[in-house]
KOLDO-898222 format. One line per field, with one value per residue (C-alpha): x, y, z; residue in one letter; chain. Coordinates in steps of 0.5 Angstrom, whole numbers, plus 500, padded with zeros to 3 digits. Layout:
BEGIN
px: (X,...)
py: (Y,...)
pz: (Z,...)
sedren: (A,...)
vexlum: (A,...)
***
This chain:
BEGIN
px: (514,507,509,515,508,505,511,512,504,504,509,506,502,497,491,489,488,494,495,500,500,503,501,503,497,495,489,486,487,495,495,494,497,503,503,501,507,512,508,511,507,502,495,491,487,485,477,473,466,461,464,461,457,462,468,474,476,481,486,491,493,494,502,502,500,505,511,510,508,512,517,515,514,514,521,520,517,511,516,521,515,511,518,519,512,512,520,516,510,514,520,513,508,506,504,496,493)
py: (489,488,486,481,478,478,475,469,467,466,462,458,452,456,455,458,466,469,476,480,488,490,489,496,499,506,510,513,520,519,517,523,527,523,525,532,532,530,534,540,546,543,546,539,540,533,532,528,524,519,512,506,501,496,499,494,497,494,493,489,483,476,475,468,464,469,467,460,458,464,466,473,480,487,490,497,502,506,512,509,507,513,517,513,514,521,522,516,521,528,525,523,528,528,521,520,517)
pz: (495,492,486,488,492,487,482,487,488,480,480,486,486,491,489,495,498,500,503,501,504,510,517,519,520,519,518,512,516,518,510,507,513,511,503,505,509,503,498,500,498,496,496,497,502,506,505,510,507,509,511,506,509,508,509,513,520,520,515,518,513,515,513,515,508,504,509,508,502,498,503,503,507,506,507,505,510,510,510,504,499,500,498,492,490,491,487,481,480,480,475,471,472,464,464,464,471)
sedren: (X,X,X,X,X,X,X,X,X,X,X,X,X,X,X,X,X,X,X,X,X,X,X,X,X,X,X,X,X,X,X,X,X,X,X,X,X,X,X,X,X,X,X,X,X,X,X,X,X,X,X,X,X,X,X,X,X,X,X,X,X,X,X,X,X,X,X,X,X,X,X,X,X,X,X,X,X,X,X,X,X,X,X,X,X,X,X,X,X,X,X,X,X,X,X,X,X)
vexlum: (A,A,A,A,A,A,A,A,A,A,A,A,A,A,A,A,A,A,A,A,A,A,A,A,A,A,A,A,A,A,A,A,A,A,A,A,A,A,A,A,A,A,A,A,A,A,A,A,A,A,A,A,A,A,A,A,A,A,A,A,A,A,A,A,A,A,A,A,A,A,A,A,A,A,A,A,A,A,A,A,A,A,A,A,A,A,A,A,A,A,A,A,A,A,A,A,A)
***
């Protein structure tokens, strides 16, 4: 989604910001509760620090602009592009990151 996003603002005569993301909003602890979750087995441990100073609350796009000019929205899911992420990484596992 991200990148179609991305694809479709530089091919746009925008000159303006425009959000692109998903407006389902999570937190960072259901994040990686959901990518434990996927990750069967998996001896990661979820491990909590400090907050910066400047760290968003919210991170909930404004989708509005991205609709408009570049008639565009997310349409995986949380869940399916989590899923699609994990199977990349697990039929590349050498690649340097």
């Amino acid at each position: 989604d991200l990148v179609e996003g991305i694809t479709r603002l530089m091919r746009c005569d925008a000159h303006d910001p425009v959000n692109l993301g998903n407006p389902d909003e999570r937190t960072i602890l259901e994040l990686a509760e959901s990518i434990l979750k996927c990750c069967n087995g998996t001896m990661s441990k979820i491990v909590f620090s400090p907050l910066p100073v400047d760290d968003p609350k919210q991170r909930r796009p404004d989708l509005t602009k991205a609709k408009r000019l570049l008639d565009w929205q997310p349409r995986v899911s949380f869940g399916e592009g989590l899923e699609r992420t994990l199977a990349w990484f697990r039929q590349y596992p050498n690649i340097k990151r």
